[in-house]
VOVO-962639 format. One record per residue (C-alpha): x, y, z. Coordinates in nm, 2 decimals. Layout:
BEGIN
[rovex [X, Y, Z]]
...
END
This chain:
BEGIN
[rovex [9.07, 19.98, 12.76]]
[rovex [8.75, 19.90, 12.52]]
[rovex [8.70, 19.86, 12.21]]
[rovex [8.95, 19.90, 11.85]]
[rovex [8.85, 19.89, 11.58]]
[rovex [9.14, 19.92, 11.31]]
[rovex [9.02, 19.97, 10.94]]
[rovex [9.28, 19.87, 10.62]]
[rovex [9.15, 20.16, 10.41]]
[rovex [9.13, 20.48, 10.65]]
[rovex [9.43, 20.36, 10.89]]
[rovex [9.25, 20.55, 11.15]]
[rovex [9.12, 20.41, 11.48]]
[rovex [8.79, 20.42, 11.65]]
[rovex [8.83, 20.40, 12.03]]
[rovex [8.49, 20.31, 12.22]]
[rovex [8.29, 20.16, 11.99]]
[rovex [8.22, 19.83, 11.83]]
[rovex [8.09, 20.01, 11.51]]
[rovex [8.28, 19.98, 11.18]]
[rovex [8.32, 20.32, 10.98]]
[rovex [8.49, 20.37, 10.66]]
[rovex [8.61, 20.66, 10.45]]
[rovex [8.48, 20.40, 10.11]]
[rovex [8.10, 20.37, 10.09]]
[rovex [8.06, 20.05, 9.99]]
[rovex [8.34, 19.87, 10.18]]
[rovex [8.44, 19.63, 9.90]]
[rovex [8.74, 19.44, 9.93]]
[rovex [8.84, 19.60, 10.31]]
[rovex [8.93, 19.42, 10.65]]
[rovex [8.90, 19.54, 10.99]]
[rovex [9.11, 19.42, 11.27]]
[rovex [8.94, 19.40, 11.58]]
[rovex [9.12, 19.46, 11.92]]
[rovex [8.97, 19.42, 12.26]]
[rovex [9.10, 19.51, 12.62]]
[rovex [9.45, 19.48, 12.44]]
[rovex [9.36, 19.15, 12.28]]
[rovex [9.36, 19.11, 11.88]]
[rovex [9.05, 18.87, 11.72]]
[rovex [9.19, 18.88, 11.37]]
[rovex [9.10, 19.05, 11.07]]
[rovex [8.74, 19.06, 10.96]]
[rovex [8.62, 19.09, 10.58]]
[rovex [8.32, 19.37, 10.49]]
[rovex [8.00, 19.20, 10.38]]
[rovex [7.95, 19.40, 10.05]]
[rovex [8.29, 19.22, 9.79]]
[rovex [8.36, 19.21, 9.42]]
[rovex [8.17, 19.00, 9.26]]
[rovex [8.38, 18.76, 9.00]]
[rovex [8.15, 18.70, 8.69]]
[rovex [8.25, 18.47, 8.38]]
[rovex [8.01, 18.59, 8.11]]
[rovex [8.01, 18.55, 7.68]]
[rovex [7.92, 18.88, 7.53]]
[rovex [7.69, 18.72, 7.29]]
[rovex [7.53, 18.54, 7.57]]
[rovex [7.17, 18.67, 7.61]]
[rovex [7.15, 18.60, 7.96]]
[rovex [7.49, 18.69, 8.02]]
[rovex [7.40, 19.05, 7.94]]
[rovex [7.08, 19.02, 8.14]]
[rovex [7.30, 18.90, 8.44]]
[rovex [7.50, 19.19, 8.39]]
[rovex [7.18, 19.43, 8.36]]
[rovex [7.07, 19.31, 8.71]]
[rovex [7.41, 19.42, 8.85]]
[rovex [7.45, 19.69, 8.75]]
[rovex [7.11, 19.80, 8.87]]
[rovex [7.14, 19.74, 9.18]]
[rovex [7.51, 19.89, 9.20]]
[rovex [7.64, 19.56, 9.31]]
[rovex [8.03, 19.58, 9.23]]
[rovex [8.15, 19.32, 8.97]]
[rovex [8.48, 19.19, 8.71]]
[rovex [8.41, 19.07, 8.43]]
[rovex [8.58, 18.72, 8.26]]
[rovex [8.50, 18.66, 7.89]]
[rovex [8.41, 18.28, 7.99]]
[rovex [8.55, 18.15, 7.63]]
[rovex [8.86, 18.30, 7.62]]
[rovex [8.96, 18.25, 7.99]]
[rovex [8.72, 17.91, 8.18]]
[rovex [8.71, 17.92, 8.55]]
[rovex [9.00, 17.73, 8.70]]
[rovex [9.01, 17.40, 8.82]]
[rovex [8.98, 17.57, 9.22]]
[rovex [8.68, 17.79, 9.12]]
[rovex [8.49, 17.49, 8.94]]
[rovex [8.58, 17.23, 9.23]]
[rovex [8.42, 17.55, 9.46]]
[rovex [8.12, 17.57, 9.23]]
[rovex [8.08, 17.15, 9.23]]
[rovex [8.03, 17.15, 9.61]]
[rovex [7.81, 17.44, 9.63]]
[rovex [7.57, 17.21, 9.41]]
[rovex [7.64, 16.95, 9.59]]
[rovex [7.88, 16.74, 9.34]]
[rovex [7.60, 16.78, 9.11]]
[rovex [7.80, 16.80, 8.78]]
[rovex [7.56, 16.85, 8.55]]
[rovex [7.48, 17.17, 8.73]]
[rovex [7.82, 17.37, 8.58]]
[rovex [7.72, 17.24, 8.20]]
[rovex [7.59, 17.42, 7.90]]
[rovex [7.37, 17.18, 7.80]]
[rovex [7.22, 17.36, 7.51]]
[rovex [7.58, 17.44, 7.37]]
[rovex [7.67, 17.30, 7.06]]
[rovex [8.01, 17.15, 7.24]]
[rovex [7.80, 16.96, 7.47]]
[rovex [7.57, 16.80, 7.18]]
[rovex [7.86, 16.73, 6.92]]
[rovex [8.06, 16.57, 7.23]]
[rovex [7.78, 16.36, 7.31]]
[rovex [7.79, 16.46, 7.67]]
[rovex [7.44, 16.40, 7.73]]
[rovex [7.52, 15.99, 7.69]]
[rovex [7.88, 16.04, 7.87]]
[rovex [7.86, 16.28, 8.18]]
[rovex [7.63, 16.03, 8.43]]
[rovex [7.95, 15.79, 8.39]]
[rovex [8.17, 16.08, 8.42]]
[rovex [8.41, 16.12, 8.74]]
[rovex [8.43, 16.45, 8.94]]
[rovex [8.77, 16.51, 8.83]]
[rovex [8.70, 16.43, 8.47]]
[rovex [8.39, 16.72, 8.39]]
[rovex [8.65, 16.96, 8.63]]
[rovex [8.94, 16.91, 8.36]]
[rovex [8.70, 16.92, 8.06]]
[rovex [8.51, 17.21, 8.19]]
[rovex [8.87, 17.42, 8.23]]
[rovex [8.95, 17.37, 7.92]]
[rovex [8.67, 17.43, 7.70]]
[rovex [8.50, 17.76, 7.85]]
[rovex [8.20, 17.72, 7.59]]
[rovex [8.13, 17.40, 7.83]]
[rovex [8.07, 17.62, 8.14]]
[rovex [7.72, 17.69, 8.21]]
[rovex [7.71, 18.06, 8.20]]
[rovex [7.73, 18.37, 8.38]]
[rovex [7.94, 18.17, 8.60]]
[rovex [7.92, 18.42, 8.94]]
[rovex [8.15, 18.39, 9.21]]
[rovex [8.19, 18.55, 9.56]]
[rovex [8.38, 18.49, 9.87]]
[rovex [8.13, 18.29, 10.04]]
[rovex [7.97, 18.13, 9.71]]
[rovex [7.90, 18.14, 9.35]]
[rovex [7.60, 18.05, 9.09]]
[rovex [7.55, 17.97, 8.72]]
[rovex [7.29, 18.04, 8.57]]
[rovex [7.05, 18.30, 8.55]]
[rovex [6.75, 18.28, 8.80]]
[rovex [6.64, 18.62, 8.90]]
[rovex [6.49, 18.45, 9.31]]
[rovex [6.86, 18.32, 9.39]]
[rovex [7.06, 18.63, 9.24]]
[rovex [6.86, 18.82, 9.49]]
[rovex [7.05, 18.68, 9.78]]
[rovex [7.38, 18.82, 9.64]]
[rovex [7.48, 19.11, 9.87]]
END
């Protein structure tokens, strides 16, 4: 029988041929199904995805962030950071992609993190206790806050952004 290859965007099938085609060019967002000798392997996701970005318009680096994007025609949403922080599931994802490292997701040259004297407070601080400060107060977050579906990033460094496909 071979090889099926079933795409959710062109609902066409490819008989033959382990290649993945698609009507879309940049494959964002799409699954493939992949069939063999009658057999189904589940549904695979397309490397290129949305990127999820929480940014503060006034934000210098934000806008540089953004800039970089863009350039590179990388698809991306934008989240005004402030108005909306990540939610407790995105900043528990974020934690363990810096290895628990709290400090990591803070704005520590905002104004809330010096007139909450978080400097002094956070190496005492639990896991669970910077999560629920952090989704509450969105001027906390270290920003742009970036993520995808197999990681995120905060900050802006030019060397690790350039591993975002």
């Amino acid at each position: 029988m071979g090889w099926i290859v079933e795409s959710s965007v062109s609902n066409t099938n490819k008989k033959g041929s382990s290649a993945f085609t698609t009507k879309q060019p940049n494959c964002a967002g799409n699954f493939w199904r992949l069939h063999l000798n009658g057999l189904s392997y589940g549904w695979l996701r397309a490397s290129i995805m949305k990127l999820k970005v929480y940014e503060y318009e006034n934000c210098a680096t934000c806008r540089k962030a953004l800039r970089y994007l863009s350039a590179r025609g990388l698809d991306f949403s934008t989240i005004p950071i402030r108005e909306q922080p990540p939610t407790r599931a995105e900043l528990k994802k974020m934690l363990k992609i810096y290895g628990g490292k709290t400090q990591k997701l803070f704005n520590t040259s905002g104004q809330a993190f010096r007139t909450l004297n978080l400097k002094a407070k956070l190496p005492a601080m639990s896991a669970d206790e910077a999560i629920n400060l952090l989704s509450n107060d969105g001027s906390l977050v270290k920003r742009p806050f970036v993520l995808t579906d197999g990681g995120g990033l905060v900050g802006f460094r030019e060397e690790e952004w350039n591993k975002l496909k």
